[in-house]
C-alpha positions as CSV (number, residue, x, y, z in Angstrom):
1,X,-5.8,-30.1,195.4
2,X,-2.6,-30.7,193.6
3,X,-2.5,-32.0,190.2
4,X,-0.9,-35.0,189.1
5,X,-1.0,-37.5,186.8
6,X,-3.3,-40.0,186.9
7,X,-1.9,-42.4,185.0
8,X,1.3,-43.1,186.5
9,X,-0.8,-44.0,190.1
10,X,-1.1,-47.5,191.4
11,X,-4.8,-48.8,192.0
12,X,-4.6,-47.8,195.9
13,X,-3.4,-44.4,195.3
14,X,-6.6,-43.8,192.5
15,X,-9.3,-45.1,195.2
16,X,-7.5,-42.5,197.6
17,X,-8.4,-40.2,194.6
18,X,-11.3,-41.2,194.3
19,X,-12.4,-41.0,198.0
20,X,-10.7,-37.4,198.1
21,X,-12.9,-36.5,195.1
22,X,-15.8,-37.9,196.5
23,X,-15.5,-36.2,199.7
24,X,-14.6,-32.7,197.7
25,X,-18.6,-33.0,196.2
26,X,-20.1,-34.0,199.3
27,X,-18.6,-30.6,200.5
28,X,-19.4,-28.6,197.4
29,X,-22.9,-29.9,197.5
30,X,-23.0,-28.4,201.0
31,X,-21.8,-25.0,200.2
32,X,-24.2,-25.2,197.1
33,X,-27.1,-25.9,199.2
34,X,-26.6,-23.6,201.9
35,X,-26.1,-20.6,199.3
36,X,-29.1,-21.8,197.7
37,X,-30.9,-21.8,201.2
38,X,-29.8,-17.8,201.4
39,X,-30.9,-17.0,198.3
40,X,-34.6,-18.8,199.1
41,X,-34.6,-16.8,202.3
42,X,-33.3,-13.8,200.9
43,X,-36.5,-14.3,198.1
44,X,-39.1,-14.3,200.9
45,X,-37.6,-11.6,202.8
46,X,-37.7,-9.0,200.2
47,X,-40.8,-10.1,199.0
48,X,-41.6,-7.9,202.4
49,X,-38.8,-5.1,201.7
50,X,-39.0,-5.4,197.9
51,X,-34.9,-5.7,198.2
52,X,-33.8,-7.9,195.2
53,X,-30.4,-6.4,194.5
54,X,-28.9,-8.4,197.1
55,X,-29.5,-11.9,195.7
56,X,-27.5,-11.2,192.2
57,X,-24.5,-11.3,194.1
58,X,-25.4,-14.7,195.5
59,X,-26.5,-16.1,192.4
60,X,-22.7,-15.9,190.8
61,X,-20.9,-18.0,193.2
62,X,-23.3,-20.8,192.9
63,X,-22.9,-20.8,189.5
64,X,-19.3,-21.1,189.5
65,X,-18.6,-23.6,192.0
66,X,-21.5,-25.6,189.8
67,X,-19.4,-25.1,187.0
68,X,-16.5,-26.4,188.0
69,X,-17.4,-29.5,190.0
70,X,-19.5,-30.5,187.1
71,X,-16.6,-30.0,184.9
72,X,-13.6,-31.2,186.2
73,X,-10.9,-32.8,184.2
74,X,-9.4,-34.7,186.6
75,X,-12.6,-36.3,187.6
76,X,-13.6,-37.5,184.3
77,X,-9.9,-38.7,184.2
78,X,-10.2,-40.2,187.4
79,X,-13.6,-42.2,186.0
80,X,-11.8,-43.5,182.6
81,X,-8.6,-44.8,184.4
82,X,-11.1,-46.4,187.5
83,X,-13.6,-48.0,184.8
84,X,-10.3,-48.8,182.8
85,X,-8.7,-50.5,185.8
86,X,-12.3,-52.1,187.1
87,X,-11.7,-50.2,190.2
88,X,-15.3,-49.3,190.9
């Protein structure tokens, strides 16, 4: 996703934003979940094999992509301008 400046936007151009935004965590949630789903089954899999070295790679990319949905400039930005603009 491109950056650009929020401000100069007219009101259709910001829902657009907002709908691409929206979309963008429906997707991250996805990928979230499913990693999460790999680390459950890789939990009761080595419970058998006693194998836990492979989740700690897993564990990082969750983490990350977490991090940076939940903190995302532009989408706090986004928020302000909408609630500023009573776009919601």
């Amino acid at each position: 996703m491109k950056v650009t400046n929020l401000t100069g936007l007219t009101d259709e151009e910001l829902l657009v934003e907002k709908k691409k935004l929206k979309k963008s965590k429906i997707i991250n949630a996805f990928v979230i979940g499913f990693l999460v789903s790999i680390v459950i089954a890789g939990i009761v899999s080595s419970i058998i094999g006693k194998n836990y070295v492979v989740l700690i790679p897993l564990l990082f990319p969750i983490y990350f992509i977490y991090k940076i949905v939940s903190n995302s400039k532009k989408n706090n930005e986004l928020e302000i301008l909408l609630k500023k603009r009573n776009l919601n």
